[in-house]
ZADRENZA-209119 format. One record per residue: residue in three letters; residue number from 1; x, y, z of N, C-alpha, C, O in turn. Coordinates in pm, whole numbers, plus 32768, in hexadecimal, padded with zeros to 4 digits. Example, Ala and Ser with C-alpha at 12.3 -4.5 7.8 and 13.67 -1.06 7.14 Angstrom:
REM ZADRENZA-209119
ala, 1, 8527, 7DC7, 830C, 84CE, 7E3E, 830C, 8528, 7EB6, 830C, 8590, 7EB4, 834E
ser, 2, 8505, 7F1F, 82C4, 8557, 7F96, 82CA, 850A, 8003, 8313, 853D, 8072, 8324
***
This chain:
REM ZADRENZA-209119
unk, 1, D3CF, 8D6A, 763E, D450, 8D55, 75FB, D439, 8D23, 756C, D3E4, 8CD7, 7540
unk, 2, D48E, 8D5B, 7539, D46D, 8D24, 7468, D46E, 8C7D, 7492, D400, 8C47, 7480
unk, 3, D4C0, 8C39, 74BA, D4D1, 8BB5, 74B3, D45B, 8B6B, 7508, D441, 8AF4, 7512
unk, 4, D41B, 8BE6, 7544, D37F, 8B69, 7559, D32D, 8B6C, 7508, D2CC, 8B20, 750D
unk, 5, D343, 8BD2, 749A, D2C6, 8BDC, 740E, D301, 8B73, 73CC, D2B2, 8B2B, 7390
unk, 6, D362, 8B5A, 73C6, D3BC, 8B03, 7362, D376, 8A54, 738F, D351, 89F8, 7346
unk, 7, D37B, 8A5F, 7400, D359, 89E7, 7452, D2AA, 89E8, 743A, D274, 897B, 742B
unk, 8, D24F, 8A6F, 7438, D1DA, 8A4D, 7433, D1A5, 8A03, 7399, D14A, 89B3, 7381
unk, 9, D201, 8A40, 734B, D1E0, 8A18, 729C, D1E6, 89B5, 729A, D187, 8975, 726E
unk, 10, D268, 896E, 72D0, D28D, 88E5, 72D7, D21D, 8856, 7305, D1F8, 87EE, 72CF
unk, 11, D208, 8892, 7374, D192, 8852, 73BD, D120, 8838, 735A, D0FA, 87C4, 7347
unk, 12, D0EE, 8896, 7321, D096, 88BE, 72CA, D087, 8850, 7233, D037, 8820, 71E2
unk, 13, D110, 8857, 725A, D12E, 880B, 71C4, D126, 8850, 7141, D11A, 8811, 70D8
unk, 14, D12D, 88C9, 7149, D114, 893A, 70DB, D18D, 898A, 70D3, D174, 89FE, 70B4
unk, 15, D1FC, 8973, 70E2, D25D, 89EA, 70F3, D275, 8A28, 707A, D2D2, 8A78, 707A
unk, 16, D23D, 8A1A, 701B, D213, 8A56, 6F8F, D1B3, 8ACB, 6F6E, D1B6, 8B16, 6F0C
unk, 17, D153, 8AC8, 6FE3, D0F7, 8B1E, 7013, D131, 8B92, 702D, D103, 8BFC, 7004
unk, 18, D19C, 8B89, 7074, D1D7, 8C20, 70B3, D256, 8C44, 7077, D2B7, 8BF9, 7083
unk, 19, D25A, 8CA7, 703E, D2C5, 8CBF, 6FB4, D311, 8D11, 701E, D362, 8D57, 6FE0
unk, 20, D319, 8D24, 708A, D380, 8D52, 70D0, D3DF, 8CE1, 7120, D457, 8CE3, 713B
unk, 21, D385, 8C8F, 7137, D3CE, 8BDD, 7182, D3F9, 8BB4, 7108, D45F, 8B70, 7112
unk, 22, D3CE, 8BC4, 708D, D440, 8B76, 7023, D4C7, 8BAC, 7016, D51B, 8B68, 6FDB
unk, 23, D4F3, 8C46, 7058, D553, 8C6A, 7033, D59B, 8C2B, 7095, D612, 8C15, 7081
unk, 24, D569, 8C0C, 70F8, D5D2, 8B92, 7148, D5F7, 8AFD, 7138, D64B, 8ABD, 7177
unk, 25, D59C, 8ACE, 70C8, D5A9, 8A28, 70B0, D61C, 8A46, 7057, D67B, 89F8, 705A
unk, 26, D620, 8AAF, 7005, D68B, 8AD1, 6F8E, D710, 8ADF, 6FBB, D769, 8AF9, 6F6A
***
């Protein structure tokens, strides 16, 4: 599901890393 990549970046502490999970912090 998109919202567990969203959740893996997060974890990560990088959600800057994945320019497709930023279009969801936006």
């Amino acid at each position: 599901d998109e919202h567990d990549v969203v959740w893996f970046w997060l974890e990560k502490d990088k959600p800057m890393e994945c320019p497709v999970c930023s279009q969801y912090f936006e």
